[in-house]
Backbone as a ProteinNet text record, in pm:
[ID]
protein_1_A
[PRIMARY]
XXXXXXXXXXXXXXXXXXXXXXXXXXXXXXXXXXXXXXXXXXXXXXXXXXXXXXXXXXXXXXXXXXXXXXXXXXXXXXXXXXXXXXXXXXXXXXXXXXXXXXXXXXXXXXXXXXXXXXXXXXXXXXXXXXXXXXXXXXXXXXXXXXXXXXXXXXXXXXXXXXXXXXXXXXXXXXXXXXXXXXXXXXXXXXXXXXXXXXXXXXXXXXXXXXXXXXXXXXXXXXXXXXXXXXXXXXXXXXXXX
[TERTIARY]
3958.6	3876.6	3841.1	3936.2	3862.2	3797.1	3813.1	3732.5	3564.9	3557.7	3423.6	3402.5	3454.9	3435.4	3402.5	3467.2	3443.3	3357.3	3230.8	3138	3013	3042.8	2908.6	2879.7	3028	3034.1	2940.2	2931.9	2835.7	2730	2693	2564.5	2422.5	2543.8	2472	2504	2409.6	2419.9	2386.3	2433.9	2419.6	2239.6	2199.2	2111.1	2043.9	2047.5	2001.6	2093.4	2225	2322.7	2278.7	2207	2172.4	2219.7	2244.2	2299.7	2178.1	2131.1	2022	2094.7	2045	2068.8	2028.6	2121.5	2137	2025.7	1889.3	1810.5	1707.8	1714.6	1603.9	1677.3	1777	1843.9	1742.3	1673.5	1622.5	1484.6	1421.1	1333.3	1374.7	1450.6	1474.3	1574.7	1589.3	1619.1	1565.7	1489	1343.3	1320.3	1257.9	1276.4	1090.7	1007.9	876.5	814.6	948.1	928.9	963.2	1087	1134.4	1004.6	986.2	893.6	785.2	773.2	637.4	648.9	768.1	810.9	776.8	842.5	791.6	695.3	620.9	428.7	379.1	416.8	396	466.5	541.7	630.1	575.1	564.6	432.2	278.5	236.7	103.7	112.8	181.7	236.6	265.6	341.2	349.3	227	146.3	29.1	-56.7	-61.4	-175.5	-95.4	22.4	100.6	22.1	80.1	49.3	-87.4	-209.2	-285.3	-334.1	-329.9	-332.2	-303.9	-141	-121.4	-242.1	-257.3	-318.7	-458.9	-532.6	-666.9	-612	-530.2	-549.9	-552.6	-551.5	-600.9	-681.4	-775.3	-865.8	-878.3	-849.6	-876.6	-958.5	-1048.3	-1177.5	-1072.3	-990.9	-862.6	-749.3	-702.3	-637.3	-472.5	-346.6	-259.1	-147.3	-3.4	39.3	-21.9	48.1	-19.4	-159.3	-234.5	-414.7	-416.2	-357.6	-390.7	-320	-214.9	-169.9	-255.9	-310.5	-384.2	-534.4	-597.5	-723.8	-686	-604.6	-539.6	-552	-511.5	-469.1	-585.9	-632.7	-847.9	-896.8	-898.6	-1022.9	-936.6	-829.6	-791.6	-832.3	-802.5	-853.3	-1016	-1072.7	-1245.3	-1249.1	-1213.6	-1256.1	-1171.7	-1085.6	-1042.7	-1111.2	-1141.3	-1207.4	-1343.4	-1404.5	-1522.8	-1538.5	-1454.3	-1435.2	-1423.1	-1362.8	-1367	-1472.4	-1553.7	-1622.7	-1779.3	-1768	-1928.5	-1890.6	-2011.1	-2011.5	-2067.2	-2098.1	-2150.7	-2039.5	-2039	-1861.7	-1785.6	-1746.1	-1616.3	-1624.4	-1722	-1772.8	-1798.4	-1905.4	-1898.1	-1761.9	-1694.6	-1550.3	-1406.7	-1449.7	-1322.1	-1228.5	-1324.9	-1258.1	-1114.3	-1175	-1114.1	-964.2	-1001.5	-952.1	-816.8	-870.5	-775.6	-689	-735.3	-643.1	-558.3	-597.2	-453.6	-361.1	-420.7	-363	-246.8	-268	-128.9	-42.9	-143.6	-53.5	72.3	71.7	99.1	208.4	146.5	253.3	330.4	321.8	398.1	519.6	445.8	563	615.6	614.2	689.4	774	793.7	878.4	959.7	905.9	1011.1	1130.5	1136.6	1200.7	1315.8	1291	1391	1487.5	1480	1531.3	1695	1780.9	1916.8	1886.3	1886.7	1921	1787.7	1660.3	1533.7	1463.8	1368.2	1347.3	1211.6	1161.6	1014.4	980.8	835	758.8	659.9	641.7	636.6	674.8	809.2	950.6	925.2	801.4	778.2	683.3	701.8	576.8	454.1	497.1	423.7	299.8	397	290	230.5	240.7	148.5	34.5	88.9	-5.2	-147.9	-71.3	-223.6	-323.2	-268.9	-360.2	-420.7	-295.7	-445.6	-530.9	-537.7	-606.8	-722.5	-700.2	-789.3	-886.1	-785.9	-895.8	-957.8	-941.1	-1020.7	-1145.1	-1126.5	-1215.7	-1329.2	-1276.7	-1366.3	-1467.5	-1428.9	-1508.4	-1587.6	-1542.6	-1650.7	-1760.6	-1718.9	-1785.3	-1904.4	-1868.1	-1924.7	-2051.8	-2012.3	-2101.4	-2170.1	-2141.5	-2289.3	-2343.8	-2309.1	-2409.3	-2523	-2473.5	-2546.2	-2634.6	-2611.6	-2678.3	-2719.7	-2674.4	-2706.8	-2643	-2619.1	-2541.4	-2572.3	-2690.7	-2680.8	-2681.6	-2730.4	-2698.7	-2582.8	-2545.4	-2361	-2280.5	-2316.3	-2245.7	-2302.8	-2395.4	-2471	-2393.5	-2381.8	-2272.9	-2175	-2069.8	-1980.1	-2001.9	-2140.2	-2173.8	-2182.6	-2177.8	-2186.6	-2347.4	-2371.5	-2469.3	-2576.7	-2538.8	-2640.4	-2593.5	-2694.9	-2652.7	-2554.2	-2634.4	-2468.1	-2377	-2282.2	-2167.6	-2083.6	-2197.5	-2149.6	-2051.3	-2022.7	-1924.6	-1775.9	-1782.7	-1648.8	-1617.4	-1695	-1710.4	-1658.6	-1743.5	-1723.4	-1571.5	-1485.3	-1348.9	-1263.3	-1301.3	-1260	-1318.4	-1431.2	-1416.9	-1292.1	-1341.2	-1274.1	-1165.4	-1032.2	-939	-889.8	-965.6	-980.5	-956.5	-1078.4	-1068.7	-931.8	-889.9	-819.3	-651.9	-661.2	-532.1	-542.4	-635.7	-630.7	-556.5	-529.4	-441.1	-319.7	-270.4	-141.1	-112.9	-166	-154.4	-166.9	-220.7	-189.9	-80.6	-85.5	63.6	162.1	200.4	347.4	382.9	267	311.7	343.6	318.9	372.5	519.6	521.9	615.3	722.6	697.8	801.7	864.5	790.2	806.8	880.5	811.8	937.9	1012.4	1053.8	1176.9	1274.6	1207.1	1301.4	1360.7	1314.1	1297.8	1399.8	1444.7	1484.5	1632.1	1664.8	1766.8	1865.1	1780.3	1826.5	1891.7	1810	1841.3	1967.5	2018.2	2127.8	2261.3	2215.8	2328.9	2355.1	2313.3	2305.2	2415.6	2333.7	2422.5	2568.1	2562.5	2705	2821.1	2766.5	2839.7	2912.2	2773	2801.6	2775.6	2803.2	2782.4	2832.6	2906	2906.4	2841.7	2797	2696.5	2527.4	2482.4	2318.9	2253.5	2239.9	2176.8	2013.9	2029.9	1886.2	1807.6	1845.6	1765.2	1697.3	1777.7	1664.7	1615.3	1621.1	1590	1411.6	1410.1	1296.8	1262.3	1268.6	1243	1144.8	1242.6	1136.8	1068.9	1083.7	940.5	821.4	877.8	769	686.4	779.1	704.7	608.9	687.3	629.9	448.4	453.2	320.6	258.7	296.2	233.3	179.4	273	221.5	108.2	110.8	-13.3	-107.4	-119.2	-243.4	-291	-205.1	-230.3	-330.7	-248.2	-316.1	-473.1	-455.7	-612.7	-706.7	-668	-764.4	-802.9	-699.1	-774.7	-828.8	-837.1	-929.7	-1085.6	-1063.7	-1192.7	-1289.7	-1193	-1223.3	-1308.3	-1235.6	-1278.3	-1430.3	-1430.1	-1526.4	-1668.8	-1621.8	-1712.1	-1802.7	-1674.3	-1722.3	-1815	-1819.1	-1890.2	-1993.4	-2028.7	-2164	-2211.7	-2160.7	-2290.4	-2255.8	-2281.9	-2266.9	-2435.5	-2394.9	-2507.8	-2613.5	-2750.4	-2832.8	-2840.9	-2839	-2813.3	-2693.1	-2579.7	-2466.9	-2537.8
-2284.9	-2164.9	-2138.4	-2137.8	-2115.6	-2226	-2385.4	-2437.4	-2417	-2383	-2344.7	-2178.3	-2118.9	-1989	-2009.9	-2132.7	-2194	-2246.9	-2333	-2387.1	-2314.8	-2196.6	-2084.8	-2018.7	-2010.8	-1920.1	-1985.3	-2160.1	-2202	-2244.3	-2163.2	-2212.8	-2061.2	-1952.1	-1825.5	-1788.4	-1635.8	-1554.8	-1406	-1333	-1223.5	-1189.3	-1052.8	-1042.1	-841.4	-729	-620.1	-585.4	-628.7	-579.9	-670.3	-768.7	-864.9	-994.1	-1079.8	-1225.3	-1324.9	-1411.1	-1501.8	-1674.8	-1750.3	-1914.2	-1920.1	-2032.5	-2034.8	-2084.8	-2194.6	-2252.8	-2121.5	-2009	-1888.1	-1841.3	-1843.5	-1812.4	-1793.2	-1932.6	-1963.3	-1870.2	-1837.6	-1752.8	-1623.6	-1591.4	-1419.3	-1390.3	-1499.1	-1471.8	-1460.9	-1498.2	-1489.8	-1401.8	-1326	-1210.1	-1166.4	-1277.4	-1202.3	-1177.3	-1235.1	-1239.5	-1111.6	-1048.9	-915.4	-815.5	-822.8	-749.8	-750.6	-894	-872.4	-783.8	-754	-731.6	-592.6	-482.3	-386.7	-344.4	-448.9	-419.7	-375.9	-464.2	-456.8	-290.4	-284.4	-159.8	-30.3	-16.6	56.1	70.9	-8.9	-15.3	0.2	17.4	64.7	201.3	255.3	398	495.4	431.3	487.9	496.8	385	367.8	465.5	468.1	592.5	756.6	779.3	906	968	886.5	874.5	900.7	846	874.6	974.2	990.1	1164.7	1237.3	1235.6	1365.8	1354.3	1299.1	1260.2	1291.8	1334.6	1324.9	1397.3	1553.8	1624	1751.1	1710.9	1750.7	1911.4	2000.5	2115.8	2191.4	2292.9	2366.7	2411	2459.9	2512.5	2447.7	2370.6	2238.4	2324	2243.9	2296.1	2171.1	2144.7	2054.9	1874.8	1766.5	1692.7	1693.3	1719.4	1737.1	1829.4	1901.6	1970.9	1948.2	1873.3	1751.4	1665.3	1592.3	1495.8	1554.6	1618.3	1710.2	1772	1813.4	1865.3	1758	1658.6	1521.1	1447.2	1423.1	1358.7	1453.4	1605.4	1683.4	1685.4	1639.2	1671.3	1562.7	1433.2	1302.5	1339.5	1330	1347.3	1449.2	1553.5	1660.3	1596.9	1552.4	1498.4	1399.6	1282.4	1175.6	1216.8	1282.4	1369.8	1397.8	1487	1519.5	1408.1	1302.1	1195.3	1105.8	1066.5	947.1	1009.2	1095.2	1170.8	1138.3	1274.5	1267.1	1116.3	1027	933.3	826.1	799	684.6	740.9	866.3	932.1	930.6	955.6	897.3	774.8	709.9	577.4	490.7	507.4	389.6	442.4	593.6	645.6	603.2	517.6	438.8	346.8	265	173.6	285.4	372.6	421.4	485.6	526.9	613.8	533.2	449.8	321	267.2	231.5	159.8	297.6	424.5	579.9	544.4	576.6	572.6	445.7	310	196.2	208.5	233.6	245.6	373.5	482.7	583.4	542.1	535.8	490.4	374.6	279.7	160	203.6	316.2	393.3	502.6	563.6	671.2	572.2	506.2	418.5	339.8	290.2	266.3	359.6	542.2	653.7	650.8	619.8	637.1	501.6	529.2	473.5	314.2	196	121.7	68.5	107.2	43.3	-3.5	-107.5	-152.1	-123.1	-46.7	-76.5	-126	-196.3	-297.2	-312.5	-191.5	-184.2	-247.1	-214.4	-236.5	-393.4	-490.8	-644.7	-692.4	-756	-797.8	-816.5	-932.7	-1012.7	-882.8	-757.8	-667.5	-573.8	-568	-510.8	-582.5	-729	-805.4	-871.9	-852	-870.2	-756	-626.3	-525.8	-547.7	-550.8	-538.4	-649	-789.4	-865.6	-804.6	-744.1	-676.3	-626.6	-513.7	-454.9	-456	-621.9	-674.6	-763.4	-830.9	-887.6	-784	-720.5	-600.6	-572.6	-536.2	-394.5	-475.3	-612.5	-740.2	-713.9	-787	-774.5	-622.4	-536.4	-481.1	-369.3	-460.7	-488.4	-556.7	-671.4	-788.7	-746.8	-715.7	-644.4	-517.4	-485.1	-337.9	-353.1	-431.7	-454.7	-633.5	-730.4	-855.2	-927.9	-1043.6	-1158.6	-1125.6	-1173.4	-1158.6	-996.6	-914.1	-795.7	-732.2	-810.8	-726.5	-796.5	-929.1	-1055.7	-976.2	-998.3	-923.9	-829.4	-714.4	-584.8	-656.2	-780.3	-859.5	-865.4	-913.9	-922.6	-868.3	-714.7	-586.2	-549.5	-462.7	-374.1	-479.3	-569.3	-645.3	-789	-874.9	-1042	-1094.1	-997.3	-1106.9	-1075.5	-976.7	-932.9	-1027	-1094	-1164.5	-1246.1	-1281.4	-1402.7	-1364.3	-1175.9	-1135.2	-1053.8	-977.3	-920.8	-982.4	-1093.5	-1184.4	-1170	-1239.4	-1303	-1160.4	-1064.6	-906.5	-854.5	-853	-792.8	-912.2	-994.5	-1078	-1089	-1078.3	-1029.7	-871.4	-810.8	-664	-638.7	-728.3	-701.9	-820.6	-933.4	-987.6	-880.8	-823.7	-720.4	-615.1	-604.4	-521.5	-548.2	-680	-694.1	-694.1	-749.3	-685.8	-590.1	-475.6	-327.3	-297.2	-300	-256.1	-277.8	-430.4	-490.9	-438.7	-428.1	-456.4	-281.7	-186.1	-29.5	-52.7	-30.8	24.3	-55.8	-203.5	-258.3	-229.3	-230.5	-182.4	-41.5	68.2	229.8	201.6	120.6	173.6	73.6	-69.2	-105.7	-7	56.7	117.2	233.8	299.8	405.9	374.4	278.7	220	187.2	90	118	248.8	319.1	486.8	506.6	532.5	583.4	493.6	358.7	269.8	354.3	384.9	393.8	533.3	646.4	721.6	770.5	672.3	654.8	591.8	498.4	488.6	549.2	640.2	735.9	882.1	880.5	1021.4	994	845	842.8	940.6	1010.9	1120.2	1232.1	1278.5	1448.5	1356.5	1435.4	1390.4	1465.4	1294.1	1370.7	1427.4	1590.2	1647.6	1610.7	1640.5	1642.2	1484.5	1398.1	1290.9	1241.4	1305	1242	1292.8	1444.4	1546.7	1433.8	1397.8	1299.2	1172.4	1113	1009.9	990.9	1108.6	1157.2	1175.3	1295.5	1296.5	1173.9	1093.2	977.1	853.6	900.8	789	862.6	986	1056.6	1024.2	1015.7	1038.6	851.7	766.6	625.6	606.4	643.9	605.8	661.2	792.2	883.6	787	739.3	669.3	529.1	473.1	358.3	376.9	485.9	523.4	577	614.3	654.8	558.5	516.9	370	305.8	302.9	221.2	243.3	393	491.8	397	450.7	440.6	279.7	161.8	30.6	20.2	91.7	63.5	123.2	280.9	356.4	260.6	212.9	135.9	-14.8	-29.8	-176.4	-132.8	-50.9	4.2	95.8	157.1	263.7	275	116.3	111.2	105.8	221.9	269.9	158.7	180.2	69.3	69.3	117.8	115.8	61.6	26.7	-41.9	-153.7
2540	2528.1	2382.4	2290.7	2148.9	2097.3	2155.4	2094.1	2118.8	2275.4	2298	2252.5	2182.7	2120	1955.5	1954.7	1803	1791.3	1897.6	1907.3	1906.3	2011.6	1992.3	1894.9	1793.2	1689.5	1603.6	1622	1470.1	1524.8	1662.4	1722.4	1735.8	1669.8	1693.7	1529.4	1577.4	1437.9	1466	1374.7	1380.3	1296.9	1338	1275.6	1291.5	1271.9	1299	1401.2	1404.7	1517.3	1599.9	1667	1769.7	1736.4	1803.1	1848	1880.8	1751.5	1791.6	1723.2	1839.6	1827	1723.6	1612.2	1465	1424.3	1527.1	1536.6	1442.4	1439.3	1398.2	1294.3	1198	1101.1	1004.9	993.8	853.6	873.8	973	997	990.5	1039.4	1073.1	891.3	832.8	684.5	548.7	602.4	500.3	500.1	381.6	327.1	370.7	361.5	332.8	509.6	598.2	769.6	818.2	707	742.5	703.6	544.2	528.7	656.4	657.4	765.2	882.5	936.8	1095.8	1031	893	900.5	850.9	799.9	827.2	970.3	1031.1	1172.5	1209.8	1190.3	1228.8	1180.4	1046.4	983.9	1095.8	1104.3	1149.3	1285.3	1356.2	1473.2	1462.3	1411.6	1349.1	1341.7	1216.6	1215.9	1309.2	1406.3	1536.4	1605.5	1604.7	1726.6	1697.9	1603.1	1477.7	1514.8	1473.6	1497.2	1656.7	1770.5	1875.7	1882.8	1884.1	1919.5	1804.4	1736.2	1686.7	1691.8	1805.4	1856.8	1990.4	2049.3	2206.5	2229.2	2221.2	2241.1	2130.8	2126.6	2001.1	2017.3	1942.9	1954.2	1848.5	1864.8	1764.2	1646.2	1647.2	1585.6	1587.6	1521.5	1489.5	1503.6	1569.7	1523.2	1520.7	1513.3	1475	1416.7	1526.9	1419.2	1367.4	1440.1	1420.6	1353.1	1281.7	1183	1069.4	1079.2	929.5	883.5	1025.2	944.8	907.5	977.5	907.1	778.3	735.1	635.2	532.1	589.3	468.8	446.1	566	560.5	473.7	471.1	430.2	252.3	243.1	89	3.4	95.6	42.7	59.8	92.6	87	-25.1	-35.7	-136.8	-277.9	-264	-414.7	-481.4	-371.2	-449.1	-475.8	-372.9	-420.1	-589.4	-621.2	-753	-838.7	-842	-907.6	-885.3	-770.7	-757.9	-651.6	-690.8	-599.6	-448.9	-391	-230.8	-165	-249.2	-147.6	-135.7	-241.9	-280.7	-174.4	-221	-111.8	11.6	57	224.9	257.4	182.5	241.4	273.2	146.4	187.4	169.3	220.6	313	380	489.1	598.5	525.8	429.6	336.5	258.9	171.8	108.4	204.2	244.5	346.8	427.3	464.3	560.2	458.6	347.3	220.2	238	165.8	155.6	231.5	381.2	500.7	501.3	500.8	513.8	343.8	252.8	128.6	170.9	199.5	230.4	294.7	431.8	551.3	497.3	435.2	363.6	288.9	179.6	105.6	164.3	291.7	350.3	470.7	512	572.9	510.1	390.7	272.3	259.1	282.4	260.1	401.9	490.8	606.5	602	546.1	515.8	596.4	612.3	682.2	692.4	646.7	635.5	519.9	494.3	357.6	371.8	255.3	198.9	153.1	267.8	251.6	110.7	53	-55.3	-158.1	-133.3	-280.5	-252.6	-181.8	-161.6	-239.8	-380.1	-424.6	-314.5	-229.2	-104.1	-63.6	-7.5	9.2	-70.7	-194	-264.1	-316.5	-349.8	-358.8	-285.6	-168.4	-61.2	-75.9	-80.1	-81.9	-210.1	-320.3	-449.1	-461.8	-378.1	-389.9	-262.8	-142.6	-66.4	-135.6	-209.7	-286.2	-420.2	-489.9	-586.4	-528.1	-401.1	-345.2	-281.6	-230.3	-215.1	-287.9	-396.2	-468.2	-491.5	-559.3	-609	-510.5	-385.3	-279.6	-283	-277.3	-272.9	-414.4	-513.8	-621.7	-657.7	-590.1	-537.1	-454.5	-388.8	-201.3	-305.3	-389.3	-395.3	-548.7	-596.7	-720.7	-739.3	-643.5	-671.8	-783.3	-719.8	-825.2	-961.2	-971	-1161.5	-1216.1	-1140.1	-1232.4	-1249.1	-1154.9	-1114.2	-1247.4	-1269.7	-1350.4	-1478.4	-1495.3	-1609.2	-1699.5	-1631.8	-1668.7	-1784.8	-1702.1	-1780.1	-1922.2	-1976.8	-2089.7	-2215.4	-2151.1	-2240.4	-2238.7	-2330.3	-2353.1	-2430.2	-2515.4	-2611.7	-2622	-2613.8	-2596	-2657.4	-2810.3	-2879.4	-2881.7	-2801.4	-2789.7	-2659	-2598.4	-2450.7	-2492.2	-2560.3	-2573.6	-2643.8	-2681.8	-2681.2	-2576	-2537.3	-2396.6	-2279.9	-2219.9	-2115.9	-2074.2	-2173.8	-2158.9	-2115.9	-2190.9	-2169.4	-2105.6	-2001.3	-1879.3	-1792	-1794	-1690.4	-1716.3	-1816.3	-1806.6	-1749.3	-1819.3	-1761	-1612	-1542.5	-1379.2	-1335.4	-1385.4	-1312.9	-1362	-1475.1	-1481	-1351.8	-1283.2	-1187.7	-1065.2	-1074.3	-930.9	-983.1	-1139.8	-1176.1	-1166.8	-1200.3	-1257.3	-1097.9	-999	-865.6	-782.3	-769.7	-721.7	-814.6	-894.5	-998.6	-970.9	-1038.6	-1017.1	-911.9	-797.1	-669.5	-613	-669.3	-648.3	-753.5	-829.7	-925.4	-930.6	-870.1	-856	-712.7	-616	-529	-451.2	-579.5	-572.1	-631.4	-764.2	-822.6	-742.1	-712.6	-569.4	-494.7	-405.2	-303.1	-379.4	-507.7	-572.7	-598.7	-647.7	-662.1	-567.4	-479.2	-315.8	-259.6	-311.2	-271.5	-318.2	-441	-586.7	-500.6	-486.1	-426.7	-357.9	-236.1	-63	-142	-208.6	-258	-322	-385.6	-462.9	-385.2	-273.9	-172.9	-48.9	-3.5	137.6	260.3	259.4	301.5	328	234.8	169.8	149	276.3	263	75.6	68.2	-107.1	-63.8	-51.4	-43.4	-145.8	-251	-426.9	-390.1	-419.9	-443.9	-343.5	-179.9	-86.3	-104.8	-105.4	-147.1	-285.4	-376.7	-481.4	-446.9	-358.8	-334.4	-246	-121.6	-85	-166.5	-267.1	-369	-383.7	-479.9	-511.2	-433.2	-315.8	-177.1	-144.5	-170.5	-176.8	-282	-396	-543	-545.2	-487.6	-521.3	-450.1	-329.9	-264.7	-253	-353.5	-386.2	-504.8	-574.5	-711.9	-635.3	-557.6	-514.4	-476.1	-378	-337.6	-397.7	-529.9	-621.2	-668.9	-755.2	-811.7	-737.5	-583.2	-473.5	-531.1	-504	-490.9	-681.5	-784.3	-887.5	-922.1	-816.9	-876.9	-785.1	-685	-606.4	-680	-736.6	-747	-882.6	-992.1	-1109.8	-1092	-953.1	-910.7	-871.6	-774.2	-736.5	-769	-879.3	-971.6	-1077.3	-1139.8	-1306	-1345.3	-1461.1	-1500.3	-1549.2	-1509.7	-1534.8	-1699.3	-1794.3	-1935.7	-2015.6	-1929.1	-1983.4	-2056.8
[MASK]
+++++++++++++++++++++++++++++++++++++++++++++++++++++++++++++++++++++++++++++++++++++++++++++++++++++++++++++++++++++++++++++++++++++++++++++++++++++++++++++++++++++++++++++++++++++++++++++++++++++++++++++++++++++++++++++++++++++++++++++++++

């Protein structure tokens, strides 16, 4: 009997409290498979969220449908202020969808026993490459190859050849400076919150739990602005640059 107890033992594994054939180890251990599962888990969330607070639509909004009207009409009126009524509407859709996916991966992170997908290079990096391909994208669509390229050059010919190299460093720092902040704010985040639980695993720490809520809001307002900001700078750069 223990030798066949000794046999299953190196034929299985533990994994989230569950028992899987050792054959899926190397999968279910990989770090960017976990992240992935709570991408998935995230985006499930939000499609839930969402539903409920569309299913029954009321003239006078009250629980969730009136969080998230609350949170749509603040995002529209803020970026408004920063990037005009047409920017802010047209790529809302965009803006607002990073907004929650970004939040959502940042407050799931606070919940003891869960990791934010965030605190994952892997996923910050796809988005800020989303949204460097993008904006491109959508500064050729609206002004055309060479005038969009053009801009690059600066204001007067003969400056093109110190210019050039400095826009195009400029925009490729943009997927650093997107990926790294958010990954770096809430790995650091997620550490805290360890050191924390260790010190007072006992006594729910309110103070920094309220903390990195905060911050789980504040990163992904940051993210979606700068969405708003790279888009607005691709399709209505002034024809006099």
């Amino acid at each position: 009997m223990e030798e066949v107890k000794a046999d299953i033992g190196d034929r299985v594994f533990t994994f989230a409290g569950l028992v899987y054939p050792h054959s899926l180890e190397g999968i279910l251990s990989h770090h960017d498979f976990v992240v992935g599962i709570y991408t998935l888990l995230i985006t499930l969330l939000i499609l839930l969220f969402a539903r409920i607070a569309t299913s029954k639509m009321q003239l006078v909004p009250n629980g969730i449908q009136n969080i998230y009207e609350a949170l749509l009409r603040g995002i529209v009126d803020f970026s408004r202020d920063i990037v005009g009524e047409e920017v802010a509407r047209k790529y809302f859709p965009l803006a607002a969808t990073i907004g929650f996916m970004v939040l959502f991966a940042n407050l799931i992170g606070i919940i003891p026993g869960f990791e934010s997908p965030s605190s994952s290079l892997s996923f910050t990096l796809v988005l800020a490459l989303v949204v460097f391909f993008y904006y491109h994208f959508e500064g050729i669509k609206s002004q055309g190859v060479v005038n969009y390229f053009k801009h690059f050059a600066g204001p007067v010919w003969w400056l093109a050849p110190l210019m050039l190299p400095v826009e195009i460093i400029s925009h490729f720092s943009r997927i650093i400076s997107l990926s790294f902040r958010l990954f770096g704010n809430i790995k650091g985040d997620d550490m805290f919150l360890l050191i924390m639980l260790m010190l007072a695993p006992w006594v729910v720490p309110v103070i920094p739990f309220a903390i990195l809520t905060f911050m789980a809001f504040l990163q992904a307002f940051v993210f979606m602005i700068l969405t708003y900001v790279y888009l607005h700078g691709a399709v209505m750069v002034d024809s006099d640059h």
